[in-house]
Each structure stands twice: as structure tokens, then as C-alpha cells.
N, C-alpha and C positions, 0 to 999 in steps of 0.2 A: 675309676669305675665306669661302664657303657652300661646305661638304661635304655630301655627301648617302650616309650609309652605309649598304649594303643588309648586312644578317644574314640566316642562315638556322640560324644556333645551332651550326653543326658547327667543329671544329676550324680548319678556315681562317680562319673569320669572325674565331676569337679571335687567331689571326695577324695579321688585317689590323687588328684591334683594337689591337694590340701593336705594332703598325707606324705607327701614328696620334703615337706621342709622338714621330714624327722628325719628324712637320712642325709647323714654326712657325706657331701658332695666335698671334692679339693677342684684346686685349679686345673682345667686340662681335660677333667671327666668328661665324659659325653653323655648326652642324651639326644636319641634319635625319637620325635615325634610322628604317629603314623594315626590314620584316622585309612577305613577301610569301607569302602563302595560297591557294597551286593547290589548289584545288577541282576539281581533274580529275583529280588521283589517287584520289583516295578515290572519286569520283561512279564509277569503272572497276570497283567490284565486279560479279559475276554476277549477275543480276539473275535467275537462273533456280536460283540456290543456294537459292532458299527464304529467303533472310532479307536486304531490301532495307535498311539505317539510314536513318535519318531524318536528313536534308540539314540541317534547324534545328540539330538534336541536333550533326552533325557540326562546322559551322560555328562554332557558338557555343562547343565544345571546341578548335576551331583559334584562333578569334582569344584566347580564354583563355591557348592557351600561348605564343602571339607576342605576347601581352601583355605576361607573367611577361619572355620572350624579350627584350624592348625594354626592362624595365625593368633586366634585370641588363645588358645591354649600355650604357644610360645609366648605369648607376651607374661600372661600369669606365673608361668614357670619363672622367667628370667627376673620380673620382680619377686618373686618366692626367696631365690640365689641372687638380691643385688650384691654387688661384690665380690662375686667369685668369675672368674673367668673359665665359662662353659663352654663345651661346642655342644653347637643345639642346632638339630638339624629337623625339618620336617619331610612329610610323604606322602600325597595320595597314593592310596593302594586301592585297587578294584579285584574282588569277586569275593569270597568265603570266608569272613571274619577270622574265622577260628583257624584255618588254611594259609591264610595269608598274612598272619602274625607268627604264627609259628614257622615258618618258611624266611622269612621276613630274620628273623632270631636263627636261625639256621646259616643265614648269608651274613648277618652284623658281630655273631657272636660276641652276643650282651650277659652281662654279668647278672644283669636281675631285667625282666618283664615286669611292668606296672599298667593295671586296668581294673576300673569298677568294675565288678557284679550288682546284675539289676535282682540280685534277692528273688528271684523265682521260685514259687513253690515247687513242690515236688512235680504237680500235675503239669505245671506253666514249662516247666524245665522239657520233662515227656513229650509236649508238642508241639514246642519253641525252642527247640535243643540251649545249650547253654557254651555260650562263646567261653568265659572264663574257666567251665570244667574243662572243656576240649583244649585249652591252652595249658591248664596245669598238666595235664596227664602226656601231650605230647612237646610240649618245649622243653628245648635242650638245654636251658638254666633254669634258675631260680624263678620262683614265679610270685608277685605280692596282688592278691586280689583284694580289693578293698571294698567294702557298703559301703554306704550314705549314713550317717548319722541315725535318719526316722527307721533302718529297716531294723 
């Protein structure tokens, strides 16, 4: 089996992390870890505020902590599966959550996508779009979206 698990570090992600020991992994399986870097939130400062950061500076700070972000994510998984012999692969990805995972599954052609949902209400959904609908509706497999436990 090839999983493709998107993180983005918040409390879901470790739900669906902790959700991960209910499937039956064998020896060999893959799971490719990706954690993904919208540079268009940050790029949204004022640019009339007098003080523009520097894009390098910003970047190089983002993929540092999606780094740290995929490493403790690998490690949880591989204690999840001690004893099995996985290939476990990680990724920074940069630009459109929702684009770049399913693009991402387009190129690895994975058997199942695994990723929190942050439980958005209807309205939050409307003007925060929702990375986990825009993945079910266009990935090219199976798709397991998971809550957190409180939602």
C-alpha cells in the first residue's frame, strides 16, 4: 500500500496521525510524508506599512519549520509501525495546500491520502476555503479525512 500524508502541524494532523495505527501497513508499504508552504499568506503583508520582509528570509524560515514539522511527524509514525519495515519518505511542498497535494497524488500515485480536517463551519469553510474538501473532490484515490477527537 502507498500513503501520502499531508500535515500542516495542528491538532488534526496528530489525529489523523493516531488514526494511522488502524490501518494495516505490511512490510515494504510506503508512506510518503508532505507538509505544504502557502507563500501567499505571508507574501499579503501591507506593503505600504513601511516595512516589506524579505521573501528569501521568509521562505527559508518556512521550510525550516516544515522541516523540524516532517521530522517529528516521521518519527511518530515510524513508532506507530515499530516492527514493520516501511519506506517513509518526507517533502516540503510550497504554494496551494489543496493544489499541491493533490498534484503531489497525481505524481506518487498513492493508494489512500491521509489529512486532518480543521472542522470548519459552514461560514469558516466559505471564507477560509477548505483544503480537505478540495482534496476529496479532486484526488485521484481514496481520500481519509480525519477530526480531532473535541470537534
Amino acid at each position: 500500500m502507498k500513503i501520502l500524508f499531508a500535515t500542516d502541524g495542528a491538532k488534526q494532523s496528530d489525529a489523523a496521525i493516531d488514526m494511522m495505527r488502524h490501518i494495516a501497513l505490511n512490510d515494504g508499504d510506503e508512506i510518503k510524508i508532505v507538509s505544504v508552504v502557502d507563500m501567499a499568506v505571508p507574501m499579503a503583508i501591507d506593503i505600504y506599512g513601511g516595512y516589506l520582509p524579505d521573501s528569501a528570509e521568509l521562505e527559508k524560515t518556512a521550510r525550516e519549520n516544515a522541516s523540524k514539522l516532517l521530522e517529528r511527524t516521521e518519527q511518530r509514525i515510524t513508532e506507530h509501525f515499530a516492527g514493520k519495515k516501511l519506506l517513509i519518505s518526507s517533502e516540503v511542498l510550497f504554494g496551494s495546500p489543496e493544489s499541491r497535494i493533490v498534484e503531489t497524488a497525481e505524481e506518487t500515485h498513492p493508494d489512500l491520502i491521509v489529512l486532518g480536517s480543521h472542522g470548519y463551519s459552514r461560514w469558516e469553510r466559505l471564507l477560509l476555503g477548505s483544503v480537505s474538501d478540495s482534496v476529496v473532490h479532486h484526488a485521484p484515490c481514496s481520500v481519509l479525512i480525519v477530526r480531532s477527537p473535541s470537534e
